[in-house]
C-alpha positions in Angstrom: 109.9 117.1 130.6 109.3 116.4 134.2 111.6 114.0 136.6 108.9 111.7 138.0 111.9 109.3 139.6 114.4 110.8 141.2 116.3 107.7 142.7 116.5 104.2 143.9 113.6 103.3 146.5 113.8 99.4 147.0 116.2 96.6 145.8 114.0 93.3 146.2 116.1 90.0 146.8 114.9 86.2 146.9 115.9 84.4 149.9 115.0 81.1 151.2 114.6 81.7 155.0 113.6 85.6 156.2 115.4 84.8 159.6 118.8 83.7 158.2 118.8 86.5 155.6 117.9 89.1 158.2 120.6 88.2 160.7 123.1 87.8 157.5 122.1 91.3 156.0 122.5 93.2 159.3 125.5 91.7 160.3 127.1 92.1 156.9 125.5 95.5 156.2 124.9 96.9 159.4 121.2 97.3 158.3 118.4 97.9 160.1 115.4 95.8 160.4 112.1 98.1 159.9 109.5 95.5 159.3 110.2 91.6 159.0 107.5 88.7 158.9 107.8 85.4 158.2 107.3 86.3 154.8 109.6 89.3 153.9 111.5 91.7 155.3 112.4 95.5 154.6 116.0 96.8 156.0 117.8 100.0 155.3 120.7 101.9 155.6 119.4 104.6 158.2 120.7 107.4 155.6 118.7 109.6 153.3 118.4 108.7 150.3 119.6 105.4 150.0 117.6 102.6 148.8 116.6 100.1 151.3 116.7 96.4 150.8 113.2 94.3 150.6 114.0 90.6 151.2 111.2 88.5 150.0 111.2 84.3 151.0 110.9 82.2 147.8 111.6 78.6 146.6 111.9 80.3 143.1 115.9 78.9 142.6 116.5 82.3 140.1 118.9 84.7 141.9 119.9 88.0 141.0 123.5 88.2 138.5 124.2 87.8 134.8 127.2 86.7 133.0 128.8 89.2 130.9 128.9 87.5 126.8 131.7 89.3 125.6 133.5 88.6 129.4 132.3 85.7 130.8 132.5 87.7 134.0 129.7 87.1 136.4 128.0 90.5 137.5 125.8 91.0 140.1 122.8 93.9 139.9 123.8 95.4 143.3 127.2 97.7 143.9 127.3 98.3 147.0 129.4 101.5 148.1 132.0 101.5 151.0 134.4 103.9 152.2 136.9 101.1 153.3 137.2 98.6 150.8 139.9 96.5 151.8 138.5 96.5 155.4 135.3 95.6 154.0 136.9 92.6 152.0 138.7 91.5 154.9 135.7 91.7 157.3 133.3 89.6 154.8 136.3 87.0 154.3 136.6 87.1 158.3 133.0 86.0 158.4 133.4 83.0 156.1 131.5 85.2 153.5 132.3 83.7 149.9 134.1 86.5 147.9 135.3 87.2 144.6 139.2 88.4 143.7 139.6 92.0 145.3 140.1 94.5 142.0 142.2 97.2 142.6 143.4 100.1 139.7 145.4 102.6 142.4 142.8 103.6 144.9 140.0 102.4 143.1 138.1 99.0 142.6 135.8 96.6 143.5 135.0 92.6 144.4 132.2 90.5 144.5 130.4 88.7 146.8 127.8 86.3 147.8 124.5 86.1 150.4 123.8 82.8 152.0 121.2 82.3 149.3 124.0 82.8 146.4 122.5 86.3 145.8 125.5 87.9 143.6 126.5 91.2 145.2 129.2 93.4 144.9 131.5 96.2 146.7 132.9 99.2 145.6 134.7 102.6 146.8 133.9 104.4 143.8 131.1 107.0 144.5 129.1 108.2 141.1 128.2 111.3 140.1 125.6 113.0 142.9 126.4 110.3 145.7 128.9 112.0 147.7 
């Protein structure tokens, strides 16, 4: 059978105000704006293969996580990766960012966190299979 997708092009995220979100994104992110409008926005990670983020402005209220039934763990959609997790915690938290409890098992772990539009996003310095 053929492989017609092969990876990740886009995540799309609901914001309320393009020019907030953009500054946020890039700040937090360190992403780069390729196109913005008043309208949406499309950012990226400068790096092969990586998806980029599409912000699109909305007064839909609906934001992007899920609570777990058998948890009752909140989850975002979006795991982020970073090399530096505990920097990356500490950096967000330094920025008045609203984050989750930092998750560590040894090296390993993860924590949550949220845009200024209470998009539910979440860090991580575990790489998957084919990412590294």
């Amino acid at each position: 059978m053929p492989c017609y997708v092969t990876r990740i092009s886009t995540i799309e995220l609901p914001v309320t105000n393009i020019e907030t979100s953009v500054n946020w994104y890039a700040k937090m992110l360190n992403l780069v704006v390729q196109h913005k409008t008043e309208h949406d926005a499309m950012l990226s990670f400068n790096a092969k293969g990586v998806a980029s983020i599409y912000l699109v402005r909305t007064d839909d209220s609906k934001r992007n996580f899920f609570e777990n039934t058998h948890t009752n763990v909140t989850h975002s959609v979006i795991d982020l990766y970073t090399y530096d997790l505990e920097g990356f915690y500490q950096f967000l938290q330094d920025h008045n960012v609203e984050v989750g409890e930092l998750n560590l098992t040894g090296e390993f772990g993860g924590f949550g966190f949220k845009d200024p539009d209470g998009n539910h996003l979440s860090a991580t310095n575990i790489a998957q299979l084919g990412q590294e």
